[in-house]
C-alpha positions in Angstrom: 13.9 -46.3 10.9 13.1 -42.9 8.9 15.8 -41.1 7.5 16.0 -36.7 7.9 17.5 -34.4 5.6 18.5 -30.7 5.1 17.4 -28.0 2.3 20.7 -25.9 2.1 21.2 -23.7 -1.2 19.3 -23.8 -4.1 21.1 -26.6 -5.1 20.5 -29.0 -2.4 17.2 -30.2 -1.0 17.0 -32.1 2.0 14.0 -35.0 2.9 12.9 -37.4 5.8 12.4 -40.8 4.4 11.4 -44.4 6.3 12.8 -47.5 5.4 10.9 -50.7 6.1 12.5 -53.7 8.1 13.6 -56.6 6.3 12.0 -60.0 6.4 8.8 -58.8 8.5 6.1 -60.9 8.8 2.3 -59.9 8.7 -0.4 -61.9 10.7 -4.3 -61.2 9.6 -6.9 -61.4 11.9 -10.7 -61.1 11.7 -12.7 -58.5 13.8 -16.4 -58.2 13.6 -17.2 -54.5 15.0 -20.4 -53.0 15.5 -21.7 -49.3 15.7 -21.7 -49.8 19.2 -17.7 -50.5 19.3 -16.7 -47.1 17.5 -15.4 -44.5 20.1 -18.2 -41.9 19.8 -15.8 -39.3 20.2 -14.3 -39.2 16.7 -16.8 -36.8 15.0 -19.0 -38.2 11.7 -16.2 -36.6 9.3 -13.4 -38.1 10.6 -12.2 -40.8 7.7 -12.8 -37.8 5.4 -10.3 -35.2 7.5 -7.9 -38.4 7.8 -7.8 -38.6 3.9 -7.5 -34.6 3.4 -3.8 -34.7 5.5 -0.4 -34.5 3.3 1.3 -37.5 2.9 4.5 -38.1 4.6 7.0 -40.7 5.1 6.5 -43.9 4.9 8.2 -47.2 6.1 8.0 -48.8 3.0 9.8 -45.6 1.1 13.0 -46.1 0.1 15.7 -43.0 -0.5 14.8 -42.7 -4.0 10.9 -43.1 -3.9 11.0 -40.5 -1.1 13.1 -37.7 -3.3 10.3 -38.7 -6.3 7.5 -38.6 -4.3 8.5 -35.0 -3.0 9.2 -34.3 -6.2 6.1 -35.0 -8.1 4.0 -33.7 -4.7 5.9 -30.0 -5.9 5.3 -30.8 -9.4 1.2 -30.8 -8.5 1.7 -28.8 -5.8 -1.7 -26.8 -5.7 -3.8 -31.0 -6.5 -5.8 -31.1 -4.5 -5.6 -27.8 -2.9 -3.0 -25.0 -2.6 0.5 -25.8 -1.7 -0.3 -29.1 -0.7 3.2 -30.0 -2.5 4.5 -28.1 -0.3 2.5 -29.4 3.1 4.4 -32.8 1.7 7.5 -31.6 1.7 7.0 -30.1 5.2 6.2 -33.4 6.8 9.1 -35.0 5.4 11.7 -32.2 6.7 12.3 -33.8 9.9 13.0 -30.2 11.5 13.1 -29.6 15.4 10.1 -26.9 15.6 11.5 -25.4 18.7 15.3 -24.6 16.8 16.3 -22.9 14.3 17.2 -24.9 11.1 19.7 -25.0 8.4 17.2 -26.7 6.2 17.4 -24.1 3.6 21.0 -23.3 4.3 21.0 -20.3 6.8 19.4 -20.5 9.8 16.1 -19.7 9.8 13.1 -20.3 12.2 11.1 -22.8 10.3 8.7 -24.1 13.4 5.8 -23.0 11.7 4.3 -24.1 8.4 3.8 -20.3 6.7 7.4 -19.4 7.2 7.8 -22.7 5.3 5.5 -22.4 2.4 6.5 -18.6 2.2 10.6 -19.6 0.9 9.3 -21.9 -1.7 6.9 -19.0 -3.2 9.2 -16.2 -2.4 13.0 -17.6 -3.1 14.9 -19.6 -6.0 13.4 -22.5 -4.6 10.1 -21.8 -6.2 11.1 -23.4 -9.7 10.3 -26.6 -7.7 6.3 -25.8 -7.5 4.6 -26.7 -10.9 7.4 -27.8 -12.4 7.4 -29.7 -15.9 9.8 -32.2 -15.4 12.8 -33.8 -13.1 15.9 -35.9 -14.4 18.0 -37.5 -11.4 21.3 -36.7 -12.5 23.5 -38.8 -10.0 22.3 -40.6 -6.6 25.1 -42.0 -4.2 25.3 -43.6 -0.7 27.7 -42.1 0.8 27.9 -43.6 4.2 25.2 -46.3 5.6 22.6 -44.5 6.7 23.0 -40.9 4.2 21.9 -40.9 0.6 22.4 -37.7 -1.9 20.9 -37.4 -4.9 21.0 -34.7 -8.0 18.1 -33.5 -9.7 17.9 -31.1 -12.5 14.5 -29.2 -12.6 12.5 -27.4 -15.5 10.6 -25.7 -14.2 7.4 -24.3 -15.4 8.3 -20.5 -16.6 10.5 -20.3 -20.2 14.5 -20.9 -19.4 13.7 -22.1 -16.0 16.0 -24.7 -15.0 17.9 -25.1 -11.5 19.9 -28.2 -10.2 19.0 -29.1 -6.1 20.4 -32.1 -4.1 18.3 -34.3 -2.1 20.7 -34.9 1.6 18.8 -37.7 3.0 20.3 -39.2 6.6 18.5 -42.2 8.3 17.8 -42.0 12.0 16.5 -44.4 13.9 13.3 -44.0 15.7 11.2 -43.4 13.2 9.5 -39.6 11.9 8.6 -37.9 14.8 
């Protein structure tokens, strides 16, 4: 189960978050594999290109870790290269490519990344990259499966400050 949320003003932020299943059980096993086993069609670079992608949801997340992780993601936005904060928080948007979204409020047509990245650097919502620090300033469940939480953000440029709220909604299915 992952859940989606919506961006809507500056003071609401929405996520995607994944909540892990209770009382799962992990079995080990042992596999010997040999240069000869590994697909030859994954090029020499591959593990490195694997480790260079933004994080995203994950199943063990829950609603809270998810809104921190996004959080301190914009906070280092440009570690360890430029607007990977911001690649984070795309991947846990949850927005249909193909529609326009009310992510940020308005519709807008957010399908591909740059028109993304381009509201965070050009917008109010910019006091979220580099910030200095985050308080959570209330959190609430209100229904099952949506979350909201309020964060107050300092952000890095003198008598910068801007409240946002975190909409998270759990779907099933997972991300994607």
């Amino acid at each position: 189960m992952s859940l989606h949320s919506s961006l809507l003003t500056p003071n609401s932020v929405s996520c995607l978050y994944s909540k892990s299943k209770i009382g799962t059980v992990s079995v080990g096993s042992r596999v010997r594999a040999s240069a000869s086993d590994v697909p030859d069609f994954l090029s020499a670079d591959w593990l490195e290109s694997r480790r260079k992608r933004p994080n995203g949801p994950r199943l063990n997340f829950s609603a809270e870790e998810a809104v921190q992780y996004q959080l301190d993601a914009l906070k280092y936005n440009d570690q360890p290269r430029p607007d990977y904060g911001i690649e984070v928080l795309y991947r846990f948007a949850g927005f249909d490519p193909f529609e326009r979204s009310t992510y940020f409020g308005p519709f807008f047509d957010l399908g591909q990344f740059e028109r993304f990245r381009r509201i965070f650097h050009h917008s109010t919502y910019r006091v979220l990259l580099g910030h200095k620090q985050w308080k959570i300033l209330s959190s609430l469940f209100v229904e099952e499966n949506r979350f909201k939480q309020r964060v107050w953000i300092q952000g890095s440029r003198p008598e910068e400050e801007e409240i946002f709220q975190f909409t998270m909604v759990q779907r099933n299915g997972g991300s994607r």
